[in-house]
C-alpha positions in Angstrom: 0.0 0.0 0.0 1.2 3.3 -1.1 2.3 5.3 2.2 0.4 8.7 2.1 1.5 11.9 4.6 0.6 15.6 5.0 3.3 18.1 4.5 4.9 21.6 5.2 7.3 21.8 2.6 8.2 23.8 0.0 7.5 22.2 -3.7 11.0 23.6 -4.5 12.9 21.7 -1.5 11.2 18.2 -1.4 13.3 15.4 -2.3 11.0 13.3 -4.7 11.2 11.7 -8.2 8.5 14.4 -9.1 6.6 17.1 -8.3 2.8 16.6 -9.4 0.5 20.2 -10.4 -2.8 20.6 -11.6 -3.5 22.3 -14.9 -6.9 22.8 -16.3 -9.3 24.5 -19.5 -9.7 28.1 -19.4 -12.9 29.2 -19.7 -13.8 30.1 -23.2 -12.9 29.0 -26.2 -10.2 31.5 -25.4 -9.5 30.9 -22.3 -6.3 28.5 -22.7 -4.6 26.6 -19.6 -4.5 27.2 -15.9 -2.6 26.5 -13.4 -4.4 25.2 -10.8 -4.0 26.5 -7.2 -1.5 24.7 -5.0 1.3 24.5 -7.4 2.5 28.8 -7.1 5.9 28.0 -6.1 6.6 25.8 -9.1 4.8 28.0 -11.4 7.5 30.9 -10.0 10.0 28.8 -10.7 9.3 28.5 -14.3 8.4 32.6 -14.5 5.0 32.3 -14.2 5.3 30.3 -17.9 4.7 27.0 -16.7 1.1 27.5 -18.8 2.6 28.7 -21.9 5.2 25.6 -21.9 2.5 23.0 -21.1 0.8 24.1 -24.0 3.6 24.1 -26.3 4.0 20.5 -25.1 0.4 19.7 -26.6 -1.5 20.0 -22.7 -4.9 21.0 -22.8 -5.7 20.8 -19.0 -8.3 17.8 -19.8 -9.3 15.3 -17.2 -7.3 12.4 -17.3 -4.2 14.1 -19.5 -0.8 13.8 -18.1 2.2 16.2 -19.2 5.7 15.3 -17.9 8.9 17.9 -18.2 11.9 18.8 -16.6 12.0 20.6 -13.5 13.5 23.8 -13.2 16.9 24.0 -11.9 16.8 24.4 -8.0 14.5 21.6 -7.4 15.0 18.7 -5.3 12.8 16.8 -8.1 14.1 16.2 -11.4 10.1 16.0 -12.8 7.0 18.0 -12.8 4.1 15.8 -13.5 0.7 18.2 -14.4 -2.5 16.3 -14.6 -5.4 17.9 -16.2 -8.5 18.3 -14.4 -11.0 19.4 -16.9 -12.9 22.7 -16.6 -11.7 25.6 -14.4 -14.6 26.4 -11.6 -16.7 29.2 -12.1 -16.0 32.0 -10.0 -16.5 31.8 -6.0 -16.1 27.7 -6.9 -13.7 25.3 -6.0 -12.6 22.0 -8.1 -14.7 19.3 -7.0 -13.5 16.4 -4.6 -14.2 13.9 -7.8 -12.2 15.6 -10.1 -9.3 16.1 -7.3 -9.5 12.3 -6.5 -9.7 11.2 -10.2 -6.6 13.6 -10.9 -4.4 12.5 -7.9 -5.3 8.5 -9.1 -4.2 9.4 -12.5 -0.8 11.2 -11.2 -0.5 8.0 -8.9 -0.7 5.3 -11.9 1.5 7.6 -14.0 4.3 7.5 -11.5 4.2 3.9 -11.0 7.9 2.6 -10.1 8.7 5.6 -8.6 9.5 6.0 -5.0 8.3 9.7 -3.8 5.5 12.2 -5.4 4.8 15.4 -4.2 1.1 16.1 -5.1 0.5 20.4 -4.9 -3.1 20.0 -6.5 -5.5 22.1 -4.7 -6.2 21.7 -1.2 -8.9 24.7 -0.1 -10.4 22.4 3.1 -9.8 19.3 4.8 -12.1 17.0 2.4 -9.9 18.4 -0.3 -6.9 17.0 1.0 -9.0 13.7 1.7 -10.2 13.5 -1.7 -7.0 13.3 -3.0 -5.3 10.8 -0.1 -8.2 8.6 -1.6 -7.4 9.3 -5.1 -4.2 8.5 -4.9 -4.1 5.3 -2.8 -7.0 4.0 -5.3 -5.0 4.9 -8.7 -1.9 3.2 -7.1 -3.7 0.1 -7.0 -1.9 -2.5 -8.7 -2.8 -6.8 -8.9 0.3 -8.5 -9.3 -0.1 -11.4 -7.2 -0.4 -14.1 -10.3 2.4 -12.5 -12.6 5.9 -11.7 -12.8 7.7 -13.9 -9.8 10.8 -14.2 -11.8 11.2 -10.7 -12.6 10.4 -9.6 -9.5 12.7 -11.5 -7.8 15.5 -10.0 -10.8 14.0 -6.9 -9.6 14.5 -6.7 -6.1 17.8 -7.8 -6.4 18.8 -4.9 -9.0 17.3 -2.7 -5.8 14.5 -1.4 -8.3 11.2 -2.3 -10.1 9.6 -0.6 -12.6 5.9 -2.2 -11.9 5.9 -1.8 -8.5 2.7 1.2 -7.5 4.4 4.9 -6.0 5.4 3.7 -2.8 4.9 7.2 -1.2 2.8 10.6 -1.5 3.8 13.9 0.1 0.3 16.1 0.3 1.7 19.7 0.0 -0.7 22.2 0.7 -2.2 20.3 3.9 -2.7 21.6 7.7 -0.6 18.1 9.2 -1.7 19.3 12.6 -5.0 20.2 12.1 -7.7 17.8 13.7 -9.8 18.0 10.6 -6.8 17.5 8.1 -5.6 14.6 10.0 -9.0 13.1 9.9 -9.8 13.5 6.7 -6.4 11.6 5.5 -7.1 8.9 8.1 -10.9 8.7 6.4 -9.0 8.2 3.5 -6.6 5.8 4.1 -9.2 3.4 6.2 -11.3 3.2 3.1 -9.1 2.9 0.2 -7.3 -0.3 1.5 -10.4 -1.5 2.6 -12.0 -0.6 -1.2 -8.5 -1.7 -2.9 -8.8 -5.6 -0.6 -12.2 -5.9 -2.2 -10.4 -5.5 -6.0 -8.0 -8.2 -4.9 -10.7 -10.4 -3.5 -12.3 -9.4 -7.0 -9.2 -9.7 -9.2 -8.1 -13.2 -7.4 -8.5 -16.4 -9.5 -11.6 -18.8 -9.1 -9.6 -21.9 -8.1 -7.8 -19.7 -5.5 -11.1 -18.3 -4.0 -13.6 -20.8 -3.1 -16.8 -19.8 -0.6 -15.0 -21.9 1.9 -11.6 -19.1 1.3 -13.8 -16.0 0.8 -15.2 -17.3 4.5 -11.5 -17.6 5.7 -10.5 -13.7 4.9 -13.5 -12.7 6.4 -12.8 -14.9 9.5 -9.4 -12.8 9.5 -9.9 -9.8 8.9 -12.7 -10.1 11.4 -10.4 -10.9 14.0 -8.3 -8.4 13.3 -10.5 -5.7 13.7 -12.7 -6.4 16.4 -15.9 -7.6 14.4 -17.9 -10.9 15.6 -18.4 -13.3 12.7 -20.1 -16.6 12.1 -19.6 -18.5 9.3 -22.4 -21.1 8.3 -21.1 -24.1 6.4 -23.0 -26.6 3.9 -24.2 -28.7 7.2 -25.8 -25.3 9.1 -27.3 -24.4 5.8 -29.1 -27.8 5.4 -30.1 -27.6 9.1 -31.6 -23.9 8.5 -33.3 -24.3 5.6 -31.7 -22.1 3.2 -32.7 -23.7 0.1 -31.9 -20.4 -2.7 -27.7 -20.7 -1.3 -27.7 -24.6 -1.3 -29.6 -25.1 -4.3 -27.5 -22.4 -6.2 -23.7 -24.3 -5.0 -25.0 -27.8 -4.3 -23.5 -28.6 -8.4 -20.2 -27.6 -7.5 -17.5 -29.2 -5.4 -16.9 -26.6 -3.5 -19.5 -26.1 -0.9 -21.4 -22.7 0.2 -21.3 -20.7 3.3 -23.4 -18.1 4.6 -20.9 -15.5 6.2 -22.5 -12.9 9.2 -19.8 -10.1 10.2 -21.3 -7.9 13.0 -19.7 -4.3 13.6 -21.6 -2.8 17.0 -20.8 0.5 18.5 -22.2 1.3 21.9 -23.1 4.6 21.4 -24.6 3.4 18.1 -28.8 4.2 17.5 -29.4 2.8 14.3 -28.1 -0.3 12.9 -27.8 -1.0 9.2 -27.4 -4.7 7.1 -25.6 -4.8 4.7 -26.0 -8.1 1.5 -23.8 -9.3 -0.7 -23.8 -11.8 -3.8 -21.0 -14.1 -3.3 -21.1 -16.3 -6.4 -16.9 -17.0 -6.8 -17.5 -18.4 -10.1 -20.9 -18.2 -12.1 -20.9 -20.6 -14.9 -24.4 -20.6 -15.3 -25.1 -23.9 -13.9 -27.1 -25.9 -16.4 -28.5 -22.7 -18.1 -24.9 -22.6 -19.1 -23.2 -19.1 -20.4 -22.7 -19.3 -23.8 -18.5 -19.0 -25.2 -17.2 -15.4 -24.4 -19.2 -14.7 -21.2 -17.5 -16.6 -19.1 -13.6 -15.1 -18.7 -14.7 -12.7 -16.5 -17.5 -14.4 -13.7 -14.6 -14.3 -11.3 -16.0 -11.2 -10.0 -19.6 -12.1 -9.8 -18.6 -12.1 -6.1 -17.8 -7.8 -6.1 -20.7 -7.3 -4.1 -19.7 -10.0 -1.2 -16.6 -8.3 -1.5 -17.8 -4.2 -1.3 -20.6 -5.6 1.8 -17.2 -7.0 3.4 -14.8 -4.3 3.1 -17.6 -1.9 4.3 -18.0 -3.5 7.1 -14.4 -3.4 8.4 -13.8 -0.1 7.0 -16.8 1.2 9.4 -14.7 -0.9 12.0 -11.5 0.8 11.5 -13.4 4.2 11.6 -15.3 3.4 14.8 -18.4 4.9 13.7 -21.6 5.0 15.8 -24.0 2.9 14.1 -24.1 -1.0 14.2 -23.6 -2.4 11.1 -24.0 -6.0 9.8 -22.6 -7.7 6.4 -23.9 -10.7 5.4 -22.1 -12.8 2.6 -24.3 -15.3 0.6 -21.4 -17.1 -0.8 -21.6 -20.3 -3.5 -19.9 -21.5 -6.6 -22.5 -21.6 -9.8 -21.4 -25.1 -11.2 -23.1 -27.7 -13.7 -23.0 -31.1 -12.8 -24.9 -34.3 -11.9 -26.2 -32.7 -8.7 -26.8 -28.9 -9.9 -30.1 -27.7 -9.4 -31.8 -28.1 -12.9 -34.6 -25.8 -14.8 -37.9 -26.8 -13.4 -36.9 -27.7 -10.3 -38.6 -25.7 -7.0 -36.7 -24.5 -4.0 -38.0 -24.1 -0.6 -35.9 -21.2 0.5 -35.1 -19.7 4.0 -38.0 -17.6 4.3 -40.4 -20.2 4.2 -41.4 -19.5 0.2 -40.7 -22.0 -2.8 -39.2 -20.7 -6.1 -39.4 -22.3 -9.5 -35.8 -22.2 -11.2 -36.5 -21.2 -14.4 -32.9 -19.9 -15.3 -30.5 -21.6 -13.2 -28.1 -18.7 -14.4 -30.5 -16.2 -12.3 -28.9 -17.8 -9.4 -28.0 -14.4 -7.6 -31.3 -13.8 -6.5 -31.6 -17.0 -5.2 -28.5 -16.4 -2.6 -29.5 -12.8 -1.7 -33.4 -13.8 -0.7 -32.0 -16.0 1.6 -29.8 -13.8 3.1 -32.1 -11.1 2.9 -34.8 -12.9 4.9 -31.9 -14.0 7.6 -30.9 -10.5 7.7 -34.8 -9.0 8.6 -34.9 -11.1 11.7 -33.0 -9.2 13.3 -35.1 -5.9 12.3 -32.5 -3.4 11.3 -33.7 0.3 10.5 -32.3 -0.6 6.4 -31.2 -3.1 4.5 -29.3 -2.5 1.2 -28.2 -5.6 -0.7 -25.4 -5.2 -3.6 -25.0 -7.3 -6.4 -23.6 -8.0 -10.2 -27.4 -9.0 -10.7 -28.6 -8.6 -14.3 -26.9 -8.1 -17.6 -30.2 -6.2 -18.2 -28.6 -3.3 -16.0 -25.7 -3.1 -18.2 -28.0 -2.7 -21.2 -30.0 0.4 -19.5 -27.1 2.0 -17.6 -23.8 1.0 -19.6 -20.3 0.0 -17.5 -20.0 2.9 -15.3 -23.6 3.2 -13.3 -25.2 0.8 -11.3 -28.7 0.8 -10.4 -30.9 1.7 -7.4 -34.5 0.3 -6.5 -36.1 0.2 -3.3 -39.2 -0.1 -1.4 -38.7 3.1 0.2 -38.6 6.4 -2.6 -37.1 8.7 -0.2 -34.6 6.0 1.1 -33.6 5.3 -2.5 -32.7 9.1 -3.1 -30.7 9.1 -0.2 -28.5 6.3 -1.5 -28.4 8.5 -5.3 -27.4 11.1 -3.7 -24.6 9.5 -1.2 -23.6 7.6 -4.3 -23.1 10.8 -6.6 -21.3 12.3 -3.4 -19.0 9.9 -3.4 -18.1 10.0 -6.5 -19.5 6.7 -7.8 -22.4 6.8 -10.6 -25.4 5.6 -10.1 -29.1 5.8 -11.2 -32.7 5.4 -9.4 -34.7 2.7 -10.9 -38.4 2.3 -10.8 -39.9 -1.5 -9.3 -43.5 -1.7 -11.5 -45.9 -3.6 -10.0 -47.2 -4.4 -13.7 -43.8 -6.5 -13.7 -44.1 -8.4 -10.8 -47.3 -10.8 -12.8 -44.2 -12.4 -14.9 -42.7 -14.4 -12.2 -46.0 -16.0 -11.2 -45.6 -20.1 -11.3 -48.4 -22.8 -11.8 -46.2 -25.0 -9.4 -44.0 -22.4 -6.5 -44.8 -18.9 -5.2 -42.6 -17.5 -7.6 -40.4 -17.8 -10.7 -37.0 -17.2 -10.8 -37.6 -15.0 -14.1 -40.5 -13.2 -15.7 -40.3 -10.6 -18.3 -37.5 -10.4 -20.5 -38.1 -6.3 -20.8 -37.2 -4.7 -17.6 -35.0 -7.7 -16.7 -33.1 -5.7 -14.0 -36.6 -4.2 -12.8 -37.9 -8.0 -12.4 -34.8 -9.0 -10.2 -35.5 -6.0 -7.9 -39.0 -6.9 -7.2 -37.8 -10.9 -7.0 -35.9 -9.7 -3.9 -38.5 -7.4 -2.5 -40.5 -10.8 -2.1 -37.9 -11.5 1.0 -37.7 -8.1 2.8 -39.0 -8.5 6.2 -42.6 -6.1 6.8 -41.6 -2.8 7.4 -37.8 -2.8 6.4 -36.8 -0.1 4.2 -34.3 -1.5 1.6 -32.8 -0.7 -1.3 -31.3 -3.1 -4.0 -27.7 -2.0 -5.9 -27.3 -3.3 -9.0 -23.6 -3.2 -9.9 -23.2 -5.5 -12.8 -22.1 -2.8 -14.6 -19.0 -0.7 -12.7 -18.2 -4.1 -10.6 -15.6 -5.1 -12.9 -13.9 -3.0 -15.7 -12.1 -4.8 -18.7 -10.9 -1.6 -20.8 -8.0 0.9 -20.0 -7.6 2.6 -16.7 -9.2 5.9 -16.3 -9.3 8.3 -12.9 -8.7 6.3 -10.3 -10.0 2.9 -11.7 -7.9 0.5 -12.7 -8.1 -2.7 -15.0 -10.5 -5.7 -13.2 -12.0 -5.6 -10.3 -13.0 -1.7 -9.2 -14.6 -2.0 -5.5 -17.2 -0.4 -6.5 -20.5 0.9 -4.1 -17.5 0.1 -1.1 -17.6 4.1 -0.6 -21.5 4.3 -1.2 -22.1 1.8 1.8 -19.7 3.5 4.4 -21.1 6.8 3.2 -24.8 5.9 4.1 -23.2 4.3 7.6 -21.3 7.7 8.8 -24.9 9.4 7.7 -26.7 6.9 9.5 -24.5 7.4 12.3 -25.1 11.6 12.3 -28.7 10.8 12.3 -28.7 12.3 8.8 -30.9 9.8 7.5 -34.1 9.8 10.1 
């Protein structure tokens, strides 16, 4: 993990490999580029030109763009880094904490192999300077576990390696010994390992990450952090009835578990829980994917993975609301015992399902874990989930979707969501939909409508919310796992997404911002 501190210094005097500065679009088509605040001293350095040579470099100050040159003579760095970050703010504005944390992940990625950045972006208040700890530690992020052994052991002997994420991040510009500073960069740090162990949990082969290993980590990290946990194998599952998890992993060889993590504060007065889909591997089971949709079902587990890192990140930050994560975890397999089309399911809550689609098997482990989790009556429930291809179709790769029981409740989470800086959308649940799952044999279908497919998963699940449970339903099928080029502060594979949405509504829930 990238090592991240506040500091003091002068841009000019700081020993680093570079010196990163913001640099952004005039206004008007004549506006040209602008140095952001934060990076005067450098600026002074190059006599108040450092604009004018950008731009005969090609910069534009757009989001994303990187510009590397020379630093001036005097400097203790040998490089300035700028790093556009799109429009300048209209007067009496300030750049947004997105576009501060997708610039600082974007320095971060394009200094990887180097050992010390200094980042003089803007820093006007506190969440400014956490905005871009987060950034930073996010666009570092970097998967090598599987890859590269022998060069990395070449590497470390030749004392340097060229793949290895900026091992450290000077924030000039910051107040070190101011309460809210030091906060804010602690915020930071707590939730972007958290966020980055859910990519690895994400990004980590199949074979190496079975519901009985996913159940381990949790066990651990549990452990570590002061969290109670109990883990449900294939035995208490059959015992409890939880027919949608069994009858979802009873094909594959490796068996399911049901994973409870409970974070309690005793000052806390609301108490939120939090449920993931855990499927390691979705093949499809009998309804098998067809070629070229299944290299990537590795991460049909992000939401386990976000519901667990939220958890422990809520830990870390000892927030005062009692939050609970449950992890419906299974493998999707086909084989002489799967569960077969046609076949009905008595599930935990008491209600029988006719599999239709036995590669609509996410529902099948979340309504079991959402009726497990209303016993225990907690003021919200939000489940997350890679749930429908459908999702991807309305919303494209970078939004997931948002549907609830509860309108108000469901703005909330838009609105936390967009705060945070991760897109999402409010869906509608039409009761004209809900007709399409009725069976001649169970309660309900597995699948109804093919319109609306994401719509009918939503309403599916809102069959198991206890009476009187506001809940929403994230459906992250979408941003969960990103197979193009790095952008911001994503990188390539697993992203963590709705990890910052959930501890977001948790440190609201705590304020008593949310009722």
């Amino acid at each position: 993990m990238t090592a991240l501190t506040l500091s003091t210094a002068a841009a000019t005097g700081l020993r680093a490999d570079a010196i990163v500065v913001g640099v952004a679009k005039g206004a008007g088509s004549k506006g040209g580029l602008v140095v952001a605040p934060g990076a005067e001293a450098v600026d002074k350095a190059y006599d108040g030109k450092l604009a004018s040579v950008l731009e005969t470099l090609g910069a534009s100050g757009g989001e994303g763009e990187v510009t590397k040159l020379p630093a001036p003579s005097g400097f203790k760095a040998p490089v300035v880094v700028a790093v556009g970050l799109g429009e300048v703010p209209e007067k009496d504005e300030t750049y947004g904490t997105d576009a501060l944390r997708r610039a600082a992940g974007v320095a971060a990625r394009a200094l990887t192999g180097s050992k010390k950045a200094a980042f003089a972006l803007p820093v006007e208040a506190a969440e400014d300077a956490g905005a871009l700890a987060e950034g930073a530690l996010l666009g570092a992020y970097s998967f090598d576990a599987y890859k590269g052994q022998a060069d990395a052991k070449a590497a470390k002997k030749n004392g340097k390696d060229a793949k290895a994420p900026l091992a450290e991040v000077a924030l000039l510009g910051g107040k070190p010994r101011d309460k809210a500073y030091k906060a804010a960069v602690e915020r930071a740090v707590a939730v972007a390992e958290e966020l980055n162990r859910a990519r690895d949990l994400v990004n980590t082969p199949p074979n190496d990450l079975s519901p009985e290993a996913f159940a381990a980590v949790a066990q651990a990290a549990a452990k570590e952090h002061g969290i109670k946990v109990q883990v449900l194998d294939e035995k208490a599952l059959t015992k409890g009835g939880y027919g949608g998890i069994l009858g979802v992993g009873v094909g594959s060889d490796a068996p399911p578990r049901l994973v409870k993590l409970s974070y309690t504060s005793s000052k806390a007065k609301k108490h939120l829980a939090f449920v993931g889909k855990g499927i390691t591997y979705d093949s499809g089971g009998i309804s098998l994917k067809p070629a070229g949709h299944n290299e990537t079902m590795k991460c049909d587990m992000a939401g386990a993975a976000a519901v667990f890192a939220a958890v422990v990140a809520a830990a870390r930050l000892g927030l005062e609301v009692n939050v609970t994560g449950w992890l419906a975890l299974a493998e999707n397999m086909p084989s002489g015992s799967a569960t077969r089309p046609g076949d009905v399911l008595r599930m935990y809550s008491g209600k029988t399902v006719e599999v239709l689609n036995t590669d609509a098997e996410g529902r099948l482990v979340l309504a079991d874990a959402i009726a497990k989790a209303s016993e225990d009556q907690p003021d919200a429930i939000v489940d997350v989930a890679t749930l429908t291809g459908a999702m991807m179709v309305a919303l494209g790769n970078r939004t997931f979707g948002i549907m609830s029981n509860d309108d108000a409740f469901r703005t909330s989470v838009h609105e936390i969501a967009e705060e945070v800086g991760e897109p999402s959308w409010p869906m509608p649940l039409p009761t004209d939909l809900r007709k399409g799952m009725d069976s001649p044999t169970a309660d309900i279908a597995n699948m109804g409508e093919r319109m609306g497919g994401g719509l009918v998963a939503g309403l599916f699940l809102k069959e198991f919310v206890g009476e009187g449970i506001t809940w929403a339903h994230l459906d992250i099928a979408g941003p969960a796992f990103h197979e193009g080029a790095p952008f911001g502060y994503t990188p390539k594979g697993g992203t963590g997404t709705a990890v910052r949405t959930l501890v977001r509504l948790a440190e609201h829930t705590a304020a008593g911002d949310l009722g």
